[in-house]
N, C-alpha and C positions, 0 to 999 in steps of 0.2 A: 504494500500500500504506500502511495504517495503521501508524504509529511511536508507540506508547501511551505507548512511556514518555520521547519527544522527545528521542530522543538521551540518555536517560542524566541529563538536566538537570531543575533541581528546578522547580514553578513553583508559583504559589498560583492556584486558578480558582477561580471561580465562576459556576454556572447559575444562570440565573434563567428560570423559566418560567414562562408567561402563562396563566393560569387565571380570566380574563375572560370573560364571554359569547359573546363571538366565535369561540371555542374550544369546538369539541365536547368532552363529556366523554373520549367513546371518544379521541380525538386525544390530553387531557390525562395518558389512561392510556399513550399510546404516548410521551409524553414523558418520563413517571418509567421507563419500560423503559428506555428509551435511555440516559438516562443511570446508573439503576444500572449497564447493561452495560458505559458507558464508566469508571465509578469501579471496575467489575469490572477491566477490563483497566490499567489505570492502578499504577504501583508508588506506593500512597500509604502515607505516613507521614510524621511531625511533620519529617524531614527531607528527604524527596525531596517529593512530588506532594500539596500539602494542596486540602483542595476546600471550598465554603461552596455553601450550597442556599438561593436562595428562589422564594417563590411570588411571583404581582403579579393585582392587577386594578382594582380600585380603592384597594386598598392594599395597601404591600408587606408579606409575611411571612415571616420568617427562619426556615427549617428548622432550618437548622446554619452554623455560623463556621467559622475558619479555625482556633479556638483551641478546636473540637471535637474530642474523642477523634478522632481519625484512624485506626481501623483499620476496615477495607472492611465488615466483617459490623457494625458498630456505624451505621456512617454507611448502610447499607443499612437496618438496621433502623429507623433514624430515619425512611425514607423510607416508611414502611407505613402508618403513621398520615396520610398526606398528604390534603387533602381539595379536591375542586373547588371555587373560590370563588363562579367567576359575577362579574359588574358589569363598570363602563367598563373598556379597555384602558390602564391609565395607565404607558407602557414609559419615558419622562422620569425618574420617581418608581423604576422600579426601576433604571436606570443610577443614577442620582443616589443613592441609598441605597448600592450595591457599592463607588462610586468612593467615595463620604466617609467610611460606615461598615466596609464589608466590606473594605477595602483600606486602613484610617486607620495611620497610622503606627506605633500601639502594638500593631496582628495584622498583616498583610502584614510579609513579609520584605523587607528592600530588596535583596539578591542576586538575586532571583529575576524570571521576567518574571511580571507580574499579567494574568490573561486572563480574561475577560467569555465566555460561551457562553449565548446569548441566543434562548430558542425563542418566537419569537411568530406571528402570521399576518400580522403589518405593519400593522395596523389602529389604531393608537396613537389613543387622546385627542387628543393635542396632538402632531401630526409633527413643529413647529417645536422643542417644548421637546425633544422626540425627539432632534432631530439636534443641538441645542444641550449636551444633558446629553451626549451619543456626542462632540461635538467637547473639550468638557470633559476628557473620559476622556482620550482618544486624547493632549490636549497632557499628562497626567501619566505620559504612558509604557505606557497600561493596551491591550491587544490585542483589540478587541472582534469577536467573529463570532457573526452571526445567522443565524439556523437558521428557514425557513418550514415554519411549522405547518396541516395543515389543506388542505380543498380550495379553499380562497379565498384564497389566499397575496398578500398585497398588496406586490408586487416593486418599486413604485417607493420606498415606505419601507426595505424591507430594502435595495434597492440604498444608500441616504444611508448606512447601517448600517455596508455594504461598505466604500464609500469614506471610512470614516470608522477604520477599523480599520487596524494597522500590518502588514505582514506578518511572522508568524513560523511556523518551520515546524517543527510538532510532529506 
């Protein structure tokens, strides 16, 4: 059973979804449902469950921060305007953007646990910088899990993903 709002406990996330070539469109549509539905069920606000959005493909792009209006019908609406990019998968570049930028000292809470919710089809540019930017994360405490997108789901990258993630159970 899902626990949306993890016990009660506050956290700072961020999605970042793959909007690469590799990525059907229609796919890229079922990823902005899923997670509106998830920031639907979520108790968010500036003090419990804050959320940041970006896109990735060849480059990353920030929907929304952590230091966004937080209330649900705001941060959904943000998500309307969202547009398929198309180009390489560069998933390195979006870990590495969340861990430095979207979780930098002066927006991330330090109370709180930082979590990564990561939709790709495993197909990365560079696997190596892949698993290097995920080990990165992982030694700063951040909770990373990958979500395979698509009917070509490349499991040997997502599993590095896996193994590179801490457990926490929300």
């Amino acid at each position: 059973m899902f626990n949306a709002d993890c016990g009660g406990k506050p956290a700072d996330i961020y999605f970042a979804l793959d909007a690469s070539s590799s990525i059907w469109p229609e796919d890229f549509k079922k990823q902005l449902a899923f997670v509106r539905d998830l920031i639907g069920l979520f108790d968010v606000s500036n003090t419990k469950t804050r959320v940041g959005l970006v896109t990735f493909s060849d480059t990353v792009k920030p929907i929304f921060d952590l230091s966004t209006n937080q209330e649900k019908s705001h941060l959904i609406n943000e998500m309307r305007n969202i547009s398929f990019m198309s180009g390489r998968t560069k998933t390195a570049d979006a870990i590495k953007f969340i861990h430095e930028q979207g979780f930098s000292r002066d927006v991330a809470r330090h109370e709180v646990a930082h979590i990564i919710l990561l939709f790709t089809d495993g197909l990365s540019k560079t696997p190596h910088e892949t698993a290097r930017e995920a080990e990165l994360a992982k030694r700063d405490g951040i909770y990373l899990f990958s979500i395979g997108i698509g009917m070509s789901v490349e499991k040997t990258e997502l599993q590095v993903h896996r193994a590179m993630k801490r457990g926490y159970s929300a």
